[in-house]
VEXSE-233565 format. One line per 10 residues: number of its first residue (from 1); their letters; for each residue x, y, z of N, C-alpha, C. Coordinates in steps of 0.05 Angstrom, whole numbers, plus 5000, padded with zeros to 4 digits. Example, Ala and Ser with C-alpha at 12.3 -4.5 7.8 and 13.67 -1.06 7.14 Angstrom:
2
1) as) 5264:4886:5156:5246:4910:5156:5264:4934:5156 | 5257:4955:5142:5273:4979:5143:5258:5001:5157 $
//
This chain:
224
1) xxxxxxxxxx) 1276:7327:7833:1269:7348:7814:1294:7355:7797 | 1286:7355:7773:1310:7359:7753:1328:7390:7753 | 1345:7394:7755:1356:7432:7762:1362:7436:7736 | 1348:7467:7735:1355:7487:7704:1384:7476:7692 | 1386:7470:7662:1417:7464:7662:1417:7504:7650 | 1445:7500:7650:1459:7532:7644:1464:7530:7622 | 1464:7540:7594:1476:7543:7571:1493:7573:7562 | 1503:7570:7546:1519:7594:7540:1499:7614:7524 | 1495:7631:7532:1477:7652:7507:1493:7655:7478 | 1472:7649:7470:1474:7638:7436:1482:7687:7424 $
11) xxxxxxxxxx) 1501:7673:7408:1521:7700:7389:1504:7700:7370 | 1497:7723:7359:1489:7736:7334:1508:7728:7315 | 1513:7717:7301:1533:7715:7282:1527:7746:7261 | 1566:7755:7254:1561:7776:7242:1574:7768:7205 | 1560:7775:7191:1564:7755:7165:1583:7770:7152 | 1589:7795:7163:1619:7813:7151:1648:7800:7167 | 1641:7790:7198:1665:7780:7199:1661:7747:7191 | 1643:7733:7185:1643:7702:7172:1661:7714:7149 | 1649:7731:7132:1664:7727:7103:1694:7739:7106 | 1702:7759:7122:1730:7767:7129:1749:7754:7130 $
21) xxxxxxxxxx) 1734:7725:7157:1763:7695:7159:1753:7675:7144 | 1727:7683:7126:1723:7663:7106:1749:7664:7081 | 1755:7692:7072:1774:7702:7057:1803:7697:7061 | 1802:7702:7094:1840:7693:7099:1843:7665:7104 | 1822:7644:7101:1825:7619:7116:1827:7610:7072 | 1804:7617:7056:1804:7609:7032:1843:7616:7015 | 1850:7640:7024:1877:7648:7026:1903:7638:7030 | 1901:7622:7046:1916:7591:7060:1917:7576:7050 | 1957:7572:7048:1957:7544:7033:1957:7514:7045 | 1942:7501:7041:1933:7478:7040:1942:7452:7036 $
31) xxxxxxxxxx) 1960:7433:7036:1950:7396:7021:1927:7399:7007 | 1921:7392:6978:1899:7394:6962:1889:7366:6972 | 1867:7367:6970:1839:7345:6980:1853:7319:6969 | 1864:7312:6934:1872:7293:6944:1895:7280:6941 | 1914:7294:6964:1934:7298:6987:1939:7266:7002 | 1951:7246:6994:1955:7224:7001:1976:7223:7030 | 1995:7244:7027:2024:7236:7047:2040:7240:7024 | 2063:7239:7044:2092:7242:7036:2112:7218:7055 | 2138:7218:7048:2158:7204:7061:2178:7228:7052 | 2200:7220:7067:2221:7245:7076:2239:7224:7088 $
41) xxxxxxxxxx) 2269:7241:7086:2289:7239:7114:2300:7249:7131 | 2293:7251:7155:2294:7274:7166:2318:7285:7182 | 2329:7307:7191:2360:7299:7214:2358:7323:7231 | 2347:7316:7260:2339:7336:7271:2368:7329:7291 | 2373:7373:7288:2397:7375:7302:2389:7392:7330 | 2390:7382:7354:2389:7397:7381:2417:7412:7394 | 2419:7441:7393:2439:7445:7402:2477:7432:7388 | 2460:7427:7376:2494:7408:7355:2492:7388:7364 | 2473:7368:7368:2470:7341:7368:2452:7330:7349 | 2467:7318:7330:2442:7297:7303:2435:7279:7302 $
51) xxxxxxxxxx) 2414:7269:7304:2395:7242:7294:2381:7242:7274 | 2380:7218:7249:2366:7230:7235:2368:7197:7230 | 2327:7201:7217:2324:7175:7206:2294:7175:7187 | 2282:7162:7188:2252:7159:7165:2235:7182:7176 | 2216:7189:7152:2185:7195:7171:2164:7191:7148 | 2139:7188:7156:2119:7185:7139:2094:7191:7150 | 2081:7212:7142:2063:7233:7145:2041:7227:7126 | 2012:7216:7130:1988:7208:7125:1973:7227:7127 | 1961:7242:7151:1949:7256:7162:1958:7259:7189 | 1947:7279:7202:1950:7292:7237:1950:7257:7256 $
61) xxxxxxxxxx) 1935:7244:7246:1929:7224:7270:1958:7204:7256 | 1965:7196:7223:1980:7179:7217:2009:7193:7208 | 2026:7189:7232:2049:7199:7231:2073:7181:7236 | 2095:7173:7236:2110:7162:7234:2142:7181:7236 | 2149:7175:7260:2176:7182:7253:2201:7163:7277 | 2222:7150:7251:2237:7133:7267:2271:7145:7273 | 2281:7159:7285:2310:7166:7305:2310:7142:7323 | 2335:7159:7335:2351:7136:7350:2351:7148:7368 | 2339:7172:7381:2341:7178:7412:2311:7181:7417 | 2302:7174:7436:2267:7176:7438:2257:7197:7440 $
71) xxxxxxxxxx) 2271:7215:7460:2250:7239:7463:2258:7252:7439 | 2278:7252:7423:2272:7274:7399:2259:7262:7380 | 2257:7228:7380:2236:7220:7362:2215:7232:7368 | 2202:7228:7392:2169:7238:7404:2162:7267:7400 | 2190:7288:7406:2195:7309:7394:2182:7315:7364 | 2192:7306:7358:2202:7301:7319:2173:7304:7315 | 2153:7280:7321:2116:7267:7318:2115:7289:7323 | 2106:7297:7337:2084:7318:7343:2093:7346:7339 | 2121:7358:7322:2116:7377:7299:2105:7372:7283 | 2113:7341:7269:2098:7337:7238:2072:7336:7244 $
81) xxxxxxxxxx) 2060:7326:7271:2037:7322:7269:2019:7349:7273 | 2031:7371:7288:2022:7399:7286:2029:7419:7260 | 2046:7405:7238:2050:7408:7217:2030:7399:7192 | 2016:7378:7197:1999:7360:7184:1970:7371:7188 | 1965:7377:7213:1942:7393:7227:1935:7417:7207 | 1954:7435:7215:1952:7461:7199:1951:7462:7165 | 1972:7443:7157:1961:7439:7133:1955:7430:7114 | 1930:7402:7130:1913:7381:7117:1899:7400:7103 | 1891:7378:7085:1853:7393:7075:1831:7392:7089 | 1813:7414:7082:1792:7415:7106:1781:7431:7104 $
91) xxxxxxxxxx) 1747:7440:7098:1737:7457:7094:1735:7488:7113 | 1720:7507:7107:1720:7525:7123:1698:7517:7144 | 1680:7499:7139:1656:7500:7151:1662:7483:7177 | 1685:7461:7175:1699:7442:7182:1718:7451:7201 | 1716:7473:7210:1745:7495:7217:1730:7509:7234 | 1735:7534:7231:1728:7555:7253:1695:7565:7242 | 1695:7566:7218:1668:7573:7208:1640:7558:7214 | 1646:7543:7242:1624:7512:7249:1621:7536:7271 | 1625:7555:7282:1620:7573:7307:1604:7599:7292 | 1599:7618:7314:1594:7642:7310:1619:7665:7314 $
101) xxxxxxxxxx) 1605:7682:7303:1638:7703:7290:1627:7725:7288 | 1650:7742:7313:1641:7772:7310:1672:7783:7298 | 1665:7808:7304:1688:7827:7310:1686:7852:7315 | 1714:7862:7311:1726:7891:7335:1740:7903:7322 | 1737:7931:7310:1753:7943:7302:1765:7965:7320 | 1795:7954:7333:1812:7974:7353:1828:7986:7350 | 1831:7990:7317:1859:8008:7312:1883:7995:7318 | 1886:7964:7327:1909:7942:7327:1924:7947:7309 | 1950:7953:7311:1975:7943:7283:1968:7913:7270 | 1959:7902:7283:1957:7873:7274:1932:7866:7256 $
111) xxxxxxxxxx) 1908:7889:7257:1889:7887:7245:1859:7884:7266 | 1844:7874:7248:1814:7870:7259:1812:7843:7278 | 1803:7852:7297:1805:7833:7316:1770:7820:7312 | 1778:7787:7311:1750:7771:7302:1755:7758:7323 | 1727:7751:7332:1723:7730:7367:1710:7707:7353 | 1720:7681:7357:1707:7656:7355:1693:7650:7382 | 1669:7657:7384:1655:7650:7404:1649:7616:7412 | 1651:7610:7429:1649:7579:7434:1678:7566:7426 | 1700:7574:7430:1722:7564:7426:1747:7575:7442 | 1736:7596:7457:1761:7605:7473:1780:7624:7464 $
121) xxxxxxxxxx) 1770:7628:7433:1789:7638:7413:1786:7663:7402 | 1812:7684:7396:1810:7701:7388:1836:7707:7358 | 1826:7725:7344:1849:7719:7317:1849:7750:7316 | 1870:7756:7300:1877:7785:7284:1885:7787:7256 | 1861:7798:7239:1870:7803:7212:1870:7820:7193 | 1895:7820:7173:1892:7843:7155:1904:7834:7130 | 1892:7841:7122:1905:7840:7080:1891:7823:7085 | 1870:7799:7083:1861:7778:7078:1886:7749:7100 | 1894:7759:7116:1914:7737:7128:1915:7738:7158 | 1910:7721:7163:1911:7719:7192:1934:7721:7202 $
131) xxxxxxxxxx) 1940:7746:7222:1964:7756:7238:1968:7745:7264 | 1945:7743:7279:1956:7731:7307:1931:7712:7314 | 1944:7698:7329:1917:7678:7341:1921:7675:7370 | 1900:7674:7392:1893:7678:7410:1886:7662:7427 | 1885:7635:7443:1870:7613:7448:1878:7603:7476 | 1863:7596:7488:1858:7588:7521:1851:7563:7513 | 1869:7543:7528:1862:7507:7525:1858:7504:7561 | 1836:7488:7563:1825:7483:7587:1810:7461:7582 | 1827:7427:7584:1819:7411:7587:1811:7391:7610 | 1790:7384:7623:1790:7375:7647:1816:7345:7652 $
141) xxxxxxxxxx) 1829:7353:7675:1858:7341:7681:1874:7346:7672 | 1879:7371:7674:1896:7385:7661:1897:7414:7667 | 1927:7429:7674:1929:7451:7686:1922:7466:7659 | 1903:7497:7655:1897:7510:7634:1931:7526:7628 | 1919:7521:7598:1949:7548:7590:1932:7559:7566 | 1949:7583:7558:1942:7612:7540:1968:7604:7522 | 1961:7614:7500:1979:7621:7484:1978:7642:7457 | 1992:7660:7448:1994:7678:7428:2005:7667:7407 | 1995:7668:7384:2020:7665:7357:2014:7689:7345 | 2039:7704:7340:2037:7728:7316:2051:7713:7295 $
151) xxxxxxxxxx) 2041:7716:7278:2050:7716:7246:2071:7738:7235 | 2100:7730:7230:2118:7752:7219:2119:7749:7195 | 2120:7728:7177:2121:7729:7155:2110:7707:7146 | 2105:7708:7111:2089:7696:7097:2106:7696:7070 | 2105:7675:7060:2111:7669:7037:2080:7668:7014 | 2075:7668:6992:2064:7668:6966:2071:7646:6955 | 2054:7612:6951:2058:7595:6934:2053:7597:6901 | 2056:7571:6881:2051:7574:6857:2024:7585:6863 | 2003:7575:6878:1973:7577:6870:1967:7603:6890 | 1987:7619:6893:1974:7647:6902:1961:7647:6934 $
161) xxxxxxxxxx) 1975:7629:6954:1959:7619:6968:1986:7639:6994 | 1981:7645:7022:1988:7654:7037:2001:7628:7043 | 2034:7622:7057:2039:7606:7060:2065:7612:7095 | 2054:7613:7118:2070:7619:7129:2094:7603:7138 | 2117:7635:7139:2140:7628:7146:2158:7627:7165 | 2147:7646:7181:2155:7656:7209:2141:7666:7224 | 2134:7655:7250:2129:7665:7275:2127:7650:7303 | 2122:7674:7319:2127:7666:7345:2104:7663:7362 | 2105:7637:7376:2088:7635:7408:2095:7637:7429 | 2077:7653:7447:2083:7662:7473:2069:7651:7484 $
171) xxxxxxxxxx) 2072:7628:7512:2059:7611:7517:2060:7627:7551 | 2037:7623:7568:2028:7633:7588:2001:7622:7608 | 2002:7628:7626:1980:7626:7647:1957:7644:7644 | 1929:7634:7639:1913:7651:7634:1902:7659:7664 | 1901:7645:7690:1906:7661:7716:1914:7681:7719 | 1942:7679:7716:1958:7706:7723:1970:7725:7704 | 1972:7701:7676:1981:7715:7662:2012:7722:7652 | 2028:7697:7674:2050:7694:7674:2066:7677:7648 | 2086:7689:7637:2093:7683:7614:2112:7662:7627 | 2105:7633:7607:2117:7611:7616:2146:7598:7594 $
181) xxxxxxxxxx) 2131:7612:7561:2156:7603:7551:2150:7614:7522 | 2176:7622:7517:2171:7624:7487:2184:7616:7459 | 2171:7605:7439:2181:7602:7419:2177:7611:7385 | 2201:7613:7378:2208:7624:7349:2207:7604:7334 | 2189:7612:7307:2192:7584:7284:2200:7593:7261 | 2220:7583:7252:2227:7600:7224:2222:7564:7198 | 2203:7565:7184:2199:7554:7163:2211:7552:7142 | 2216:7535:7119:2221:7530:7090:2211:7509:7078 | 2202:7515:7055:2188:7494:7038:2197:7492:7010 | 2190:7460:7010:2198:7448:6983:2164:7436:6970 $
191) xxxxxxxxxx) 2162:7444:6943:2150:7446:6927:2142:7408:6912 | 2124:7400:6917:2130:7369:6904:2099:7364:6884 | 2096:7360:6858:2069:7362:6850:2060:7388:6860 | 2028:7387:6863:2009:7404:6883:2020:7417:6910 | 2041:7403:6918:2032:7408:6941:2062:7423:6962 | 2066:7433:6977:2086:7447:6993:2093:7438:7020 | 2118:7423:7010:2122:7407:7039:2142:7414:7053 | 2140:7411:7076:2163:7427:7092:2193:7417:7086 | 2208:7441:7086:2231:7423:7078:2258:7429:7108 | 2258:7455:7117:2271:7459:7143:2249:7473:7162 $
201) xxxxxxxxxx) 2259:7473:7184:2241:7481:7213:2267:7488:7227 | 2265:7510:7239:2287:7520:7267:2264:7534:7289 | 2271:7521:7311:2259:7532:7326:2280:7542:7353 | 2269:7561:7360:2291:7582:7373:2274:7579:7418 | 2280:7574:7431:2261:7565:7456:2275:7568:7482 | 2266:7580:7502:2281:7578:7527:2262:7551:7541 | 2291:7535:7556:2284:7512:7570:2307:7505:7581 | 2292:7500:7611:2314:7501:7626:2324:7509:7634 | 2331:7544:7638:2339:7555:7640:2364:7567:7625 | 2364:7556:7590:2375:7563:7574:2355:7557:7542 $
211) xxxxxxxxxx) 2371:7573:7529:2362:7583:7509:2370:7554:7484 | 2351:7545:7472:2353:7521:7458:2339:7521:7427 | 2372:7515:7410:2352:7519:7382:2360:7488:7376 | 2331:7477:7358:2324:7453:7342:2322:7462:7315 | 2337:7451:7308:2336:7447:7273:2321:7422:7263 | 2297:7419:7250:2286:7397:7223:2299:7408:7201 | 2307:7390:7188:2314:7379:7157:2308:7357:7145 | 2289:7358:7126:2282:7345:7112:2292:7352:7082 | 2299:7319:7071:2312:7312:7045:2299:7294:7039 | 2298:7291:7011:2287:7258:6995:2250:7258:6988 $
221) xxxx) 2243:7278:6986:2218:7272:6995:2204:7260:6971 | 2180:7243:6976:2166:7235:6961:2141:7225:6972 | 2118:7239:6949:2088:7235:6947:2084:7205:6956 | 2064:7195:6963:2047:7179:6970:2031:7169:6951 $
//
């Protein structure tokens, strides 16, 4: 005999908070649609140690980056490629707006708190820009972790677009709740055609039991 399966009870979607992060997501600057890649040279410094060599950035999945020490090459990939993520092109509907969407108004400094239901996820927004993001990753084989990003600052491109510049994640156990690590990102961007490409990254991190800043620099860049 076949057993009841369980589903999640289906959210009312509320069409005041759809259009709310419809507004701060439309807000966000972007790679315009058609956004080929870039090449760069890059010289990432650890603690006052430099390597620096090619990279070439397609999209999130087509990344490329060649140094001379491995783990800061592997390092290196998967900023650009969480760099590329955030800001490929890609619709809203394509994004968070494929869920249902409430929200909470708590009197937060950070703003209106909106729940992506079916994603684990929670955001904070005001002025049209998303301030903090909220998210529980729980993939099977794999120990779950939490993490916070507040948004400190934001830059304004040519096209009027929210372009952030600074902030921090607080990475943690959603068990207990135990804060496991945290890091500072301070941004800069260079301007090429359409489009706004990163040009430095510092990131500020305890590991190890000491406190560790990485510098990206990127020079030379050119469109695809």
């Amino acid at each position: 005999m076949d057993q009841p399966k369980h589903t999640q009870p289906t959210v009312a979607d509320d069409v005041n908070a759809r259009e709310l992060l419809r507004r701060a997501f439309d807000n966000t600057a972007r790679w315009p649609k058609e956004f080929n890649g870039f090449t760069a040279d890059l010289t990432v410094n650890v603690n006052g140690k430099e390597t620096s060599g090619p990279v070439l950035v397609k999209s999130p999945r087509e990344v490329s980056v060649q140094l001379g020490d491995a783990d800061t090459q592997k390092w290196a990939q998967e900023q650009l490629g969480m760099i590329a993520v955030h800001r490929g092109p890609r619709s809203f509907e394509e994004s968070d707006g494929k869920y249902s969407l409430t929200m909470e108004e708590d009197g937060h400094p950070l703003g209106t708190k909106l729940i992506i239901h079916g994603s684990n996820s929670f955001y904070r927004l005001k002025n049209n820009r998303i301030t903090q993001i909220n998210r529980t990753m729980a993939h099977p084989g794999m120990t779950p972790f939490a993490f916070t990003i507040n948004v400190e600052e934001s830059a304004v491109t040519q096209d009027q677009k929210n372009l952030t510049t600074r902030y921090t994640v607080y990475y943690y156990s959603p068990t207990d709740g135990k804060l496991n690590n945290v890091e500072s990102f301070t941004d800069t961007h260079t301007r090429l055609g359409a489009s706004d490409l990163p040009a430095t990254r510092r990131i500020i991190s305890y590991e190890n039991g000491a406190v560790t800043v990485k510098n990206l620099t990127f020079t030379n860049h050119r469109l695809l």
